[in-house]
C-alpha positions, -999 to 999 in steps of 0.1 A, spaced: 421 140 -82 408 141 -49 387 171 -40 382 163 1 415 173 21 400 147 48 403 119 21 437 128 12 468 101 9 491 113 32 527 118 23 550 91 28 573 117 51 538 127 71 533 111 102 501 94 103 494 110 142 497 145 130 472 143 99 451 123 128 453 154 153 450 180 122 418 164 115 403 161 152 411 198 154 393 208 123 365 185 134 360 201 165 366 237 147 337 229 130 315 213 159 319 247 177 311 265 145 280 241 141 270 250 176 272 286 179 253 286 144 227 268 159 228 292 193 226 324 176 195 311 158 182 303 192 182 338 200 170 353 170 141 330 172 134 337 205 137 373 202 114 373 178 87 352 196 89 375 223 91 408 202 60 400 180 36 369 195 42 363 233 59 373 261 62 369 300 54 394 328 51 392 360 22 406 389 43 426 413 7 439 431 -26 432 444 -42 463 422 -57 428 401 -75 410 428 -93 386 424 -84 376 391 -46 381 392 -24 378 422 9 387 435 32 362 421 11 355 390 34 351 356 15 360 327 20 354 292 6 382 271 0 386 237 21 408 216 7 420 179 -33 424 192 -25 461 195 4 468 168 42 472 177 66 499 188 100 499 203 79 488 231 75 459 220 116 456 216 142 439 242 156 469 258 134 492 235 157 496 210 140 520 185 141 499 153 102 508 150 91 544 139 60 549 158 34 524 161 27 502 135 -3 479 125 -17 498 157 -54 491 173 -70 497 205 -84 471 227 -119 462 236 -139 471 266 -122 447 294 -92 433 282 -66 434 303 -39 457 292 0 454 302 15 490 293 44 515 304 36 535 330 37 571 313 61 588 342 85 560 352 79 533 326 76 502 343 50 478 333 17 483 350 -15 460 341 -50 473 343 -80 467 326 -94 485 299 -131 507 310 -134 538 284 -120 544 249 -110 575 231 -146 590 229 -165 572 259 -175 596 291 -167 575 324 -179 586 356 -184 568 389 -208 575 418 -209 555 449 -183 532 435 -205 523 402 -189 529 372 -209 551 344 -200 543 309 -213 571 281 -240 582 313 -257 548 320 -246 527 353 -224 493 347 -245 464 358 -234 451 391 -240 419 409 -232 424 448 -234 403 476 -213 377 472 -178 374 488 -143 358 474 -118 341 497 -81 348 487 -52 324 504 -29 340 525 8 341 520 43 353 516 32 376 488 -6 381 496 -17 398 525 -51 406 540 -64 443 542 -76 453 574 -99 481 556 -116 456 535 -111 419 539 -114 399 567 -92 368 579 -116 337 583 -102 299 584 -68 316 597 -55 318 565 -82 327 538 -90 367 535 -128 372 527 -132 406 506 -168 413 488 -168 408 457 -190 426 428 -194 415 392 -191 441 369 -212 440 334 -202 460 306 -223 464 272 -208 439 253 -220 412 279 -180 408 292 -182 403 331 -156 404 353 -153 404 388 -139 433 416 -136 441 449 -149 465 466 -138 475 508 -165 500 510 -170 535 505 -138 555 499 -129 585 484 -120 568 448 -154 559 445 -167 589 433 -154 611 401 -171 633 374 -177 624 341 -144 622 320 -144 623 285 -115 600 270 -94 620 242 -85 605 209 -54 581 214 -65 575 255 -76 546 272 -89 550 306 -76 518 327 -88 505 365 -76 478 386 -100 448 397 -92 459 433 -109 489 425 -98 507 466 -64 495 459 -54 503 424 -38 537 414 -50 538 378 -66 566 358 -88 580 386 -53 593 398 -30 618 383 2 606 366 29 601 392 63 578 391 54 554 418 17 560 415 -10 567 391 -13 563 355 -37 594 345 -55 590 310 -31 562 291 -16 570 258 -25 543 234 13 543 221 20 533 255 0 494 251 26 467 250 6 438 252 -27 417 263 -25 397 287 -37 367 281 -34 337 307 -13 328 339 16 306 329 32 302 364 17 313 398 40 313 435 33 320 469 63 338 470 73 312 499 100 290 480 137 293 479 164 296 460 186 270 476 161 249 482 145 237 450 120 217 463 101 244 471 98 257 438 71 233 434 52 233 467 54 273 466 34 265 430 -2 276 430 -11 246 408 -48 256 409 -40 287 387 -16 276 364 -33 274 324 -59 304 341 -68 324 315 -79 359 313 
């Protein structure tokens, strides 16, 4: 007896074209079947890589200069502080809480929800829950002693579409490079990192703050352009003291990096618009 119908003797009464057509349809049946197997598996899989290990963001600001620009795609590590519905396409709330939850170190640089509006803000981490931060003439305190600071020094940013030049604190040399000076901060664990400062401004002075349990108290690079945790929560503005269940991700290193000057229509300029120089950057 035989088992496979596509094997089968036909009748004598069957025409031969129909069995033939029967069997291209089930064939194809089961090509489209194969396929959309393979597609939702696609998904799933991709879903999960950018749930749980990494995912893309963009830099919509210059709150990051020098290290990060406008135009910068990141990819940013998921699990380094535990996962929430935050760390869920759309947020769907599959994950009570936050689970296998840590803080991050001194300096990393921290992609979270901005507590009023919830859009994706990246700073870098300065105080944890317990540390008293102060500034005074635009030095940063940590626990009452002075970051280490190395000034003098200057750092030339490109000009472009998505990159401007501040009048209050960089200057345009080379007619397309803005100058801003530059200061490398030190923190106790040896990390350094480097800022910009425009000058004395009101931001550059606070009193002592004591971080609560479950806080993390976040700055931009571009320390007179960043609203961050010097400012209070606003939609729009700044972050305040951030909730730890807030952290979505680390980032980690630039992927892709634009000018902002390319098209959509014309694809060439997908690739001269490409800051080649800090593609593979890492933070």
């Amino acid at each position: 007896m035989n088992e496979n119908p596509r094997l089968a003797t036909p009748d004598a009464d069957t025409d031969p074209g129909e069995v033939t057509q029967a069997q291209t349809r089930a064939e194809e049946q089961e090509s489209w079947g194969d396929f959309l197997k393979f597609l939702l598996k696609l998904v799933v899989i991709v879903l999960i890589f950018r749930s749980f290990i990494f995912s893309p963001f963009t830099i919509p600001s210059e709150s990051m200069l020098p290290g990060l620009r406008n135009g910068d795609y990141l990819v940013a590590a998921k699990w380094p502080y535990g996962y929430s519905r935050l760390s869920l396409p759309l947020e769907v709330p599959l994950i009570p809480g936050r689970i296998f939850a840590s803080l991050p170190e001194r300096g990393d640089v921290v992609i979270f929800k901005h507590p009023v509006d919830g859009t994706d803000y990246v700073k870098r981490a300065i105080g944890l829950p317990g540390d008293t931060i102060a500034m005074r003439g635009g030095t940063v305190y940590l626990n009452g002693d002075p970051l280490p600071q190395e000034r003098g020094s200057f750092v030339d940013i490109p000009m472009s579409a998505n990159t401007n030049c501040r009048s209050d604190g960089g200057t345009v040399v080379d007619g397309n490079l803005c100058r801003y000076r530059q200061v490398i901060e030190t923190l106790p664990s040896g990390k350094s990192y480097r800022t910009i400062d425009f000058g004395r401004s009101m931001q550059d002075d606070f009193d002592p703050i004591v971080v609560p349990s479950d806080k993390i108290f976040v700055m931009g690079d571009n320390r007179d352009n960043s609203l961050d945790s010097r400012f209070p929560p606003q939609s729009g503005g700044g972050v305040g003291l951030v909730d730890a269940d807030l952290l979505v991700a680390r980032a980690t290193m630039v992927l892709w990096s634009t000018d902002g000057s390319a098209e959509w229509l014309l694809p060439w300029t997908w690739f001269t618009a490409a800051r080649w120089d800090r593609i593979g950057s890492t933070l």
